[in-house]
N, C-alpha and C positions, 0 to 999 in steps of 0.2 A: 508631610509634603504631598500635597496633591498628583494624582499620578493619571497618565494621559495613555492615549490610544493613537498611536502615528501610523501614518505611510509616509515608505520612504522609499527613494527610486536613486539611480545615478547623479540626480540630481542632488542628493543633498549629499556631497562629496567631501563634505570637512566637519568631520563629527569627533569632537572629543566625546569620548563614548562614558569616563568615568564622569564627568560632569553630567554628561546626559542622562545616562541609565538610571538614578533612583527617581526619575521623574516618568518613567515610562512602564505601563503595566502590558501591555502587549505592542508588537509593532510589525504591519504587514506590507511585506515587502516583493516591489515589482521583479518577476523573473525577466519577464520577456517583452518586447510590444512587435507585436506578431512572431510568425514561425522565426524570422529573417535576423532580428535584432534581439539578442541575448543583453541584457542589463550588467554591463560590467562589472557591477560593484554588490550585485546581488551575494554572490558568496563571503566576501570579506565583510558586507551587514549580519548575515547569520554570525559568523565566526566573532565577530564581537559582542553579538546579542544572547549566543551560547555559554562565551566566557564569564556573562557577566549572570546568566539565569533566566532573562527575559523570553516570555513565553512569541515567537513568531509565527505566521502565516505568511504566504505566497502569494498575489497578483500576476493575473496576464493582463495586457492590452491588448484587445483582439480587434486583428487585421484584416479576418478573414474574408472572401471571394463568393463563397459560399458554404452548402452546407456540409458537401464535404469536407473543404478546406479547415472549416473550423473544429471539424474530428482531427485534421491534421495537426493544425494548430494547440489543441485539448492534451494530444499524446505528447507533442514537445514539451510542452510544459512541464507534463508530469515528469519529464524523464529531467528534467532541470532543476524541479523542486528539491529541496532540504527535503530526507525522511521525516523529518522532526517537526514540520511543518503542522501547525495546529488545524488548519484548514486552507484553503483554495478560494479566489473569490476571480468573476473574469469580469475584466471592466468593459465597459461600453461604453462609451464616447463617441462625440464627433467626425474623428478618425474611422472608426467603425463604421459609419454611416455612409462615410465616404467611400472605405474598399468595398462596402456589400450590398451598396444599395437601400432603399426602403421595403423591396417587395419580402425579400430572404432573412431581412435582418433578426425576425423574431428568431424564426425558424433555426437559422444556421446556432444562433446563441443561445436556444436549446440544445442544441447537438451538440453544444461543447460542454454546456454545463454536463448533460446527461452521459459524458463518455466520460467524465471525471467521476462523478457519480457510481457509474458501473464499476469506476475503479476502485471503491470502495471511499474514498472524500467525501467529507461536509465541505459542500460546496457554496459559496454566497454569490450576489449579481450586485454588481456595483453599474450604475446604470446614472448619466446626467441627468439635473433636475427633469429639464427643457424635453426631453425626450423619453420620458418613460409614459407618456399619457400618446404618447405616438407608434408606429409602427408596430402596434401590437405587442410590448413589450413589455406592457402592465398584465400582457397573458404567462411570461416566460418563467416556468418553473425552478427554484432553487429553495435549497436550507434555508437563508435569510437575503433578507433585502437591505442596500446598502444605498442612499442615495447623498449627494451634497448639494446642500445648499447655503450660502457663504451672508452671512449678517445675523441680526437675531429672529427671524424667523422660520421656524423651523419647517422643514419640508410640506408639502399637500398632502402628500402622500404617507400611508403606515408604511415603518419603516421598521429595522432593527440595529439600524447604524445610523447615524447621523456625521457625515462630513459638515463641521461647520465654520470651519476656517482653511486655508491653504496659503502658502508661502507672503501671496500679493495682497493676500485679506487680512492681515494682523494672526495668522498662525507664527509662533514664536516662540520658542523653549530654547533655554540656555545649554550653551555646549553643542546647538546644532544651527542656532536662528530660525530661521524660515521652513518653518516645515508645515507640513497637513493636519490635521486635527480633527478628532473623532470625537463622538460621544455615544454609548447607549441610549437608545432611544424606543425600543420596545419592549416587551416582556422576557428577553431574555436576560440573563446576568450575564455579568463578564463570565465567570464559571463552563458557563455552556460553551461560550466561544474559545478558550484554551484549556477543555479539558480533554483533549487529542483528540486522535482520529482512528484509534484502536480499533481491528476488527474484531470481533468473537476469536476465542480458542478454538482452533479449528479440532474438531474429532477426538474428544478427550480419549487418552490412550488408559490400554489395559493395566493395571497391575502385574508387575515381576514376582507373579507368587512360588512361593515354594513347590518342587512337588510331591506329594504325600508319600510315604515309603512304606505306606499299611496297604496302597491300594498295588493289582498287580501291575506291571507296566504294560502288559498288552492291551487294557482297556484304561489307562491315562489318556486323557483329549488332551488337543493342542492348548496350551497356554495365551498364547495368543493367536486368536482366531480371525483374525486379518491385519492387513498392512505385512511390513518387508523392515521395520525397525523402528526408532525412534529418533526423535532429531530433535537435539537442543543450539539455541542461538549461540553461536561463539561470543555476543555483546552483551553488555550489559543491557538491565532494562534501561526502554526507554529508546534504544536505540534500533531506528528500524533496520527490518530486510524485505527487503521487495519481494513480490509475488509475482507473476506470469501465468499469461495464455499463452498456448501452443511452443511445448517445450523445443520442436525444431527450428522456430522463427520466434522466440518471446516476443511478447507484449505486455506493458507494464498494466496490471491489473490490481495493485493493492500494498499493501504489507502489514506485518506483524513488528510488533517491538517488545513483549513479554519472550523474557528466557525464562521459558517453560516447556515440556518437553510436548513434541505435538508426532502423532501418529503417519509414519512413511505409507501413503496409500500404494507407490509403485515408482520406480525410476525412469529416467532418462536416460541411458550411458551416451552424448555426444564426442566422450570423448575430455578427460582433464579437467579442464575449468568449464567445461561444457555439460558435466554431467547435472542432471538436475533430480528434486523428488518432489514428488506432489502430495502436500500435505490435507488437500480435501478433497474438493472438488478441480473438474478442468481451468479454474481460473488461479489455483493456487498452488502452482510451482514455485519453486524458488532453486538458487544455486547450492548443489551441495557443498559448496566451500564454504561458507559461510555455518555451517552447525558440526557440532561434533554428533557424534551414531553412535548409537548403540543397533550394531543389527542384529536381527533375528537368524537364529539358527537352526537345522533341521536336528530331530536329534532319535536315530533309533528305537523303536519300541520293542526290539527283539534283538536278544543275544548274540554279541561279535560274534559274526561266521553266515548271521543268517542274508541269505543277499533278499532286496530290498529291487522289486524292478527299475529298470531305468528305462523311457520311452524318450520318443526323437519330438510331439509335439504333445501340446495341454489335454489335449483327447487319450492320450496315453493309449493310443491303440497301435503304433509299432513299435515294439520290444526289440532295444537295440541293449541292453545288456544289465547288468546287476551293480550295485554296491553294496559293504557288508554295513555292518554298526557300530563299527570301532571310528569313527571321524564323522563328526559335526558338518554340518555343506550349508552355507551362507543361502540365506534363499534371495534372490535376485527379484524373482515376480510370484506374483500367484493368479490362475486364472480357475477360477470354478473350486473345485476340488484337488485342481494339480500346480505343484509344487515346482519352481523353474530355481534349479542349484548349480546353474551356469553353463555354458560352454553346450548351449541346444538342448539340455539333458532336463527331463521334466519326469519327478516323483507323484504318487498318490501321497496326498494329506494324510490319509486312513493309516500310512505306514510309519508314520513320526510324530514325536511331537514337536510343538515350535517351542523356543525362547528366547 
């Protein structure tokens, strides 16, 4: 059986899904049409297209005002998308032309592609025949180019999608009737377009090595020589967890879907479900609820009894009192060379080891 490539919106509201599914090889579905109007039927299209294996993508229809606006716009989206989303693509239309004008329009719809982008998405531009040789929009950068045009001719333009039917043009699959219709149309294979949106492992973590029992323990180094633990996905693969900037104020920045274990660079304590870790860089926070820990712990290089200083800040220049070597202390943070085992109390490295 021949197998298709759809968009589908609220509009096509009566889907027998088992009829339809073994005829469909991907299908990209509208989240939003502007910030304002959420697509009703977007999540119950996932939830049948997951139960059944079909690989999805995500559509905006963008409203935007300007160039701001459509950064506005770009984050809604993302916060609305399925994690599982194989890619992102923002339409441009008629509509579009209408809320932003001709002068902004390129402009603003790079600034949405490009915040998705920053988000870590393969992002596509779905853009009307009529209008991609205008307003500077044959300048606007994305992963691939989607354009529709309806009979047997196929677009002017290189493209990497091809819409070439829709509901009023003879688009038509059983178990849905009137729907959109795709086709590969450039050098890409389907492949490329649902083989996710995986970021890199972020900061492959150390080995849990043994420690040696020939060497003495005063000149054993730390085991683990940065980060605060390790943190694996509580999901299975496949299923995402989001990422963030600015763990006081998140913003959605990416995610991971391998359960695999990835290196704690430092916390967030906001508090509960507020607490967060940052697995690389500043754009790669996520919620600690969402992974099980292994945390790192300090662990004496010198015989119960002996105290270990304890300082008030990471400079470790006022000495506010001792601990001995009989008890492990979770490290919290690390800055430089000093050691943060909670509750304001900040160790030298030089005095433990980690594991």
């Amino acid at each position: 059986m021949k197998k298709h490539i759809i968009d589908i919106s609220k509009w096509n509201d009566s889907i027998n899904w088992d009829v339809l599914a073994p005829q469909v090889s991907l299908a990209i579905c509208r989240v939003q049409y502007g910030s304002d109007t959420v697509d009703g039927l977007y999540k119950q299209h996932v939830a049948q297209l997951e139960k059944r294996g079909i690989p999805h993508a995500a559509y905006a229809y963008g409203c935007y005002v300007s160039v701001n606006d459509a950064i506005v716009e770009a984050n809604d989206f993302m916060k609305r998308t399925n994690l599982n989303a194989k890619f992102l693509v923002l339409d441009c239309e008629d509509d579009t032309l209408k809320s932003c004008g001709p002068d902004n329009l390129a402009a603003a719809s790079q600034a949405f592609i490009d915040t998705c982008k920053a988000a870590g998405w393969k992002v596509g531009f779905y853009v009307s025949h009529h209008m991609y040789n205008q307003y500077g929009l044959n300048k606007v950068k994305a992963d691939f180019l989607w354009i529709p045009r309806y009979g047997s001719n196929k677009p002017a333009y290189a493209c990497d999608l091809w819409q070439y039917a829709d509901g009023e043009t003879g688009g038509w699959l059983d178990g849905v009737g009137k729907v959109d219709l795709n086709v590969l149309n450039g050098d890409k294979p389907l492949s490329w377009f649902i083989g996710g949106n995986e970021l890199n492992p972020i900061n492959p973590i150390d080995p849990i090595n043994p420690i040696d029992p020939i060497q003495p323990i005063h000149i054993i180094q730390s085991i683990q020589k940065e980060g605060i633990g390790h943190a694996t996905s509580r999901y299975d693969d496949g299923y995402g967890v989001n990422l963030y900037e600015n763990p006081a104020n998140p913003i959605f920045a990416g995610r991971i879907t391998q359960k695999i274990p990835y290196l704690i660079q430092k916390g967030y304590w906001g508090g509960g479900e507020k607490d967060m870790i940052c697995l690389g860089n500043e754009k790669q926070w996520a919620y600690l609820k969402h992974f099980d820990v292994k945390w790192f712990y300090t662990h004496s290089k010198y015989p119960v009894g002996w105290g270990i200083a304890v300082h008030s800040e990471p400079e470790c220049i006022n000495h506010v009192g001792n601990i001995d070597g009989s008890t492990p202390y979770r490290i919290w943070g690390r800055v430089g060379d000093a050691i943060d085992i909670g509750g304001n109390r900040w160790i030298r490295e030089e005095d433990v080891i980690i594991k």
